[in-house]
N, C-alpha and C positions, 0 to 999 in steps of 0.2 A: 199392624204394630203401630203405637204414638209415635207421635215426633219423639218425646223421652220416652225410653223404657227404663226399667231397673237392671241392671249386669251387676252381674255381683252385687248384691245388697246398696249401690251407688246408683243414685239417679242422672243421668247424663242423657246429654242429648246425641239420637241416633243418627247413622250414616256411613260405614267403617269403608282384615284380616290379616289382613297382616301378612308380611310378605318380604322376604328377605331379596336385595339383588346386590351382586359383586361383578369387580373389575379390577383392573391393576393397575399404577399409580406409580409415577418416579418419584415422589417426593410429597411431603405435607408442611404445613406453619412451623407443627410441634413437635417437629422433628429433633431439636436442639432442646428441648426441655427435658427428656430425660424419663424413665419411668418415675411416679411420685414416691413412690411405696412399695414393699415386696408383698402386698394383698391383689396388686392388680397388674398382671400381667399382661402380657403383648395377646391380643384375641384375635380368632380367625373370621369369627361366625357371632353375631347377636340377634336377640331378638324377644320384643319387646311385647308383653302379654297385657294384660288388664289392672293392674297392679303391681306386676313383676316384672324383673327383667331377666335372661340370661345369657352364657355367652361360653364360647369353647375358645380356649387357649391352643396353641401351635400343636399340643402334644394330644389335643380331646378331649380337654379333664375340662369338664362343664364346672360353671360358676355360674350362680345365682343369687339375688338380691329385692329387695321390696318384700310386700306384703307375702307371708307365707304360710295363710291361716288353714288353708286346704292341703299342705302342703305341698305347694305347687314352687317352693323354691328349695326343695328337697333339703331342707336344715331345719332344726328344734326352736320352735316358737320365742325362744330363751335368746336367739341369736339377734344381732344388731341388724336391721333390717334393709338399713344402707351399704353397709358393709361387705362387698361379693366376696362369699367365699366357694370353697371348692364341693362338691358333694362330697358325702364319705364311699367313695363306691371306686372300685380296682376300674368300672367299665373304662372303656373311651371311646369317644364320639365322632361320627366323620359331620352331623348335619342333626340341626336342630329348630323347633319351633313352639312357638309359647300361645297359650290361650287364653279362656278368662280364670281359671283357677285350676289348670295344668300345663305340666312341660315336657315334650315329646321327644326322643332325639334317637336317631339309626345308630347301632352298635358299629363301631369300624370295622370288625371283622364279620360284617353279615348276620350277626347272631340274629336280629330283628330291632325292632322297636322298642325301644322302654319309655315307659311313661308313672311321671310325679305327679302327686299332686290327686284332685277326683278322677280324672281316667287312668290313675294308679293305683299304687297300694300307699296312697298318703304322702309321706316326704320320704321313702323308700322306692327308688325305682324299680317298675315289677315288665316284664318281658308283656305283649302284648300278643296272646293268641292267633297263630297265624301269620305273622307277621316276619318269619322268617327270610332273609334274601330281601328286603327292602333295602330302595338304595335312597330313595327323595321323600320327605314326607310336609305336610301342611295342616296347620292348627292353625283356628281362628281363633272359635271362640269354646264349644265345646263338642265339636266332631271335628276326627282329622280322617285323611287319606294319604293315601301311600305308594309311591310308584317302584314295582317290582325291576330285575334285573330283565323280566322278559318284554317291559311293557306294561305289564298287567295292572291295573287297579285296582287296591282294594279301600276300604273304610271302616270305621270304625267309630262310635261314641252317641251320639245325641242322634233320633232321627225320627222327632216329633213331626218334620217334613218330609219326609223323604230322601234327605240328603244323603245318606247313603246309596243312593242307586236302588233298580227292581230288585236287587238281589236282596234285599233285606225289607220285609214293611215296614210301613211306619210303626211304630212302636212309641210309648210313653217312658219308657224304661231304654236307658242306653245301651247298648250294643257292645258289649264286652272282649268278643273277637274280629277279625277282620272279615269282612264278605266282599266278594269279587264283584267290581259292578262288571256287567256283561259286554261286550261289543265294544271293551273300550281298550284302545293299543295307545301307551302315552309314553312321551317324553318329558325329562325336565320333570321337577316336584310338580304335582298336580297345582290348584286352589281351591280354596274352600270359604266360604264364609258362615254366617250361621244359617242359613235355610239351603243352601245352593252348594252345588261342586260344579269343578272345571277342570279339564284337561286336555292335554297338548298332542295331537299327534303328530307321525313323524313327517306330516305331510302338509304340514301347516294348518292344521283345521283344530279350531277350539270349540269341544262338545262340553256341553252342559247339564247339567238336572238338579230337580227338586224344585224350591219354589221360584213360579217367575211373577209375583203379585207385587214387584217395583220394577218386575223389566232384567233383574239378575241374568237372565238366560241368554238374555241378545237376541230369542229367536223368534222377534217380531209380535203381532196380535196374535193370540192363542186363544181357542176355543174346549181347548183340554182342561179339565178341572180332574183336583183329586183330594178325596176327601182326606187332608191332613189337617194337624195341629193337634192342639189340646183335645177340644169339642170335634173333633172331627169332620171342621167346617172345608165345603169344595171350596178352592181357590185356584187359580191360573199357577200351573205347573206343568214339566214335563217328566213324566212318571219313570221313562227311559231316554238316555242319553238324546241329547238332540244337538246336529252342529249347527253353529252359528254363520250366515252367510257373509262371511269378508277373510279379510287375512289376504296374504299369510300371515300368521304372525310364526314367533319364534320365542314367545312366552307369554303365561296367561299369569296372572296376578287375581285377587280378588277383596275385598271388605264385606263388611255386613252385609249390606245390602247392595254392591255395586262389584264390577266388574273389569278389570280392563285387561289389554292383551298388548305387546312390543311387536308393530309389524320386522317384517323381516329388511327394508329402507328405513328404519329408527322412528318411525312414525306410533304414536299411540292411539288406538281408539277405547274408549268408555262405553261402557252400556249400565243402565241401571237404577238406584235412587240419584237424584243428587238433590237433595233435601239439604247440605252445606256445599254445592261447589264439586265434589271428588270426581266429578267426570271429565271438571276441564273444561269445559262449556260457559266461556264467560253469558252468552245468552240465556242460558239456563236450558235444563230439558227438552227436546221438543215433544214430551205427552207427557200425560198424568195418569197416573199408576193409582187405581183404586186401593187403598188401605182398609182392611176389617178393624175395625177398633172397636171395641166393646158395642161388636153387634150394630155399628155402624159403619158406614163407607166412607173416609177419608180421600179427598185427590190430595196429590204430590207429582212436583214436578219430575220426570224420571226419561230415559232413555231406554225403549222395548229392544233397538236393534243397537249396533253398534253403529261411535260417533266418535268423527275423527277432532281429536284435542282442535280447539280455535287459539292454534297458536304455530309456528314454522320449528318450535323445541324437538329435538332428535336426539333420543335416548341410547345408552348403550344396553341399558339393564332397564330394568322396572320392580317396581315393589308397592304393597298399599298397606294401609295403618286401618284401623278401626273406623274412622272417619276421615282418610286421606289417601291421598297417590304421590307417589314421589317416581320421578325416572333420574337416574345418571346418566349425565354426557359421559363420552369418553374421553374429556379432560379430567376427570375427576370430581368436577363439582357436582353438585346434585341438587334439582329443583322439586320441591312437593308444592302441592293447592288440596283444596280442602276444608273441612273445619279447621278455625284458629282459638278457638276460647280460651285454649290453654297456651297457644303459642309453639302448638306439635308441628308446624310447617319448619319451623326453624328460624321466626324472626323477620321474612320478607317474602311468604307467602299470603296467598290470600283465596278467598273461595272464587272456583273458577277463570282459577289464572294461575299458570306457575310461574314459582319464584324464588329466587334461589337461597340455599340454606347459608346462615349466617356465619361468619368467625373466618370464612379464606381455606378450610379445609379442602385437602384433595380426598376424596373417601373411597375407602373400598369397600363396604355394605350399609347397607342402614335397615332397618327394621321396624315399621310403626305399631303401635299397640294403640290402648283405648285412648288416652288421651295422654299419652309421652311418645316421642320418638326414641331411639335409638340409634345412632352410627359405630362406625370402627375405622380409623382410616388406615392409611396403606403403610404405615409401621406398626399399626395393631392399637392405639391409643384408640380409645372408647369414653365417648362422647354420649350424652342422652340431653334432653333437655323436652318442656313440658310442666306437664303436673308432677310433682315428689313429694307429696303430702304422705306417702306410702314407704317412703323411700326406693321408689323405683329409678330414681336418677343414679343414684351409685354415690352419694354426697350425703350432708344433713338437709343439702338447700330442697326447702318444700316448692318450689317452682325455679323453671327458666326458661326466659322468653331465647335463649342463643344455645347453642352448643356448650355443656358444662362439662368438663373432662370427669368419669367414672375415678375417684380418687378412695371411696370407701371412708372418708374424712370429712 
């Protein structure tokens, strides 16, 4: 894959999934400010897509905002695009996650998964086959996976790589129902990015698959090739789950092309692209990750095995954007590094180095997407800042380099 690719019909430059983490907080800035407006309520849960954003209110009534042309912000093209409103639908939601041109979310009473947008039924959320009894789910970009009540993993959507696990081949055509990847017992929402999956077991081990052609997998030099992609080109993969040698951890995260996990002492390690920074590694990579580019071999700096951040920062939670990683202290503040083109670190990040997000917030999630973040702090005020040329900030404002309160105005 380029340094750019196309996502969504936008040309940007590559290096991500995005990734939801929470914690809890005595107190915030804006807390004395008051809600602005009755369009935007107190949220539990955000999370931030390709162009979109969404987010679940106290009660599970999903709201959504930004670009909505696939119907991935589940409302009529007619609607104001900055403006979050509610879906028209009875469901409620306990957990949600957003992609490049869909939005995924667990029904609260078990029903299963629904999903808006292309892995839906348009901007009508439609139940997802299989999918029954999910309790954690993760969208990147356009495959998600799903962690059941037993453990179990299944997936679902794109798996031009095998991202779905043995249990499905590769396929040109998406994956409409859920198929079980094998061998694998998980904790906590899986991660996903767009070539690769990851999950947690209950024993601290983070197993991988699908592509490892920037090092995604963590699981060192590989001599396994598997004929995926478009053309059906071999490339460095693991075809069935493989674990990774480190940990513990006690949560895995993922982006596009990168990786990373929360040991279980607050320490984080990276594996994967870091073609902007997202591993933490102010040295940069220590190997180069051949790339197939139009029939030829790209190097890129990248990480095969997992690499402990070059920094003493201790995370409570973890989470990653399209092009970034962000962990929260258990103060409440919260540090991402990364790409900054748009200023999705928050203002005082930078690649290969965390740095903390701007404006004094105590936060209780944040969420990153392709090139906007998302937060919510610990009274439920909802924050984005970034690109909003889409209106995915929740404002009119087309960019922000700091935290801009979701106002719908």
């Amino acid at each position: 894959m380029p340094k750019s690719a196309k996502i969504s019909g936008m040309r940007v430059k590559l290096g991500v999934a995005v990734g939801l983490f929470a914690a809890v907080s005595a107190c915030d800035v804006e807390d004395t400010v008051g809600p602005l407006n009755e369009l935007v309520p107190p949220f539990t849960t955000i999370a931030a897509g390709s162009r979109h954003t969404c987010a679940l209110d106290r009660e599970g009534v999903a709201y959504c905002w930004g670009s909505g042309f696939d119907g991935q912000t589940g409302l009529a093209r007619t609607e104001l695009p900055f403006r979050p409103r509610p879906l028209t639908t009875s469901l409620r939601f306990s957990a949600l996650s957003a992609g490049a041109r869909s939005t995924c979310a667990i029904e609260a009473d078990g029903a299963g998964a629904y999903c808006w947008g292309t892995l839906g039924g348009g901007s009508i959320p439609s139940l997802i086959d299989g999918s029954e009894g999910a309790q954690a789910i993760a969208l990147t970009v356009d495959h998600a996976c799903l962690r059941f009540g037993d453990g179990s993993v299944g997936c679902f959507g794109a798996n031009d790589y095998g991202q779905l696990g043995p249990g499905a081949p590769p396929t040109p055509d998406p994956v409409t129902s859920v198929v079980l990847v094998p061998g694998v017992t998980a904790i906590g929402a899986p991660a996903v990015g767009e070539r690769h999956s990851c999950a947690l077991d209950p024993f601290g081990t983070v197993s991988c698959w699908g592509m490892h052609e920037g090092g995604q997998l963590g699981i060192g030099a590989t001599t396994e090739e598997c004929a995926i992609g478009p053309a059906g080109e071999p490339r460095p993969c693991s075809a069935a789950p493989s674990a990774v040698a480190s940990g513990p951890f006690e949560k895995v995260v993922a982006g596009v092309y990168h990786t990373c996990a929360l040991r279980t002492d607050g320490r984080t390690e990276c594996w994967g692209d870091d073609d902007t920074g997202q591993l933490g590694l102010m040295a940069g990579g220590p190997d180069l990750c051949e790339w197939l580019v139009a029939g030829s071999v790209v190097p890129r700096g990248c990480a095969r095995s997992p690499e402990l951040l070059d920094t003493e920062f201790v995370a409570s939670d973890l989470g990653a954007g399209y092009f970034l990683t962000c962990g929260l202290e258990p103060d409440g503040n919260a540090q991402c590094w990364g790409t900054d083109d748009f200023s999705q670190t928050g203002g005082l990040g930078s690649p290969g180095q965390p740095g903390l997000v701007a404006g004094g917030m105590s936060w209780a999630t944040i969420g990153g997407g392709q090139l906007h973040t998302c937060g919510v702090t610990a009274s439920g005020a909802a924050y984005c800042w970034g690109d909003g040329q889409y209106g995915q900030l929740g404002s009119t404002s087309e960019f922000a380099g700091e935290p801009l309160r979701v106002t719908g105005f």
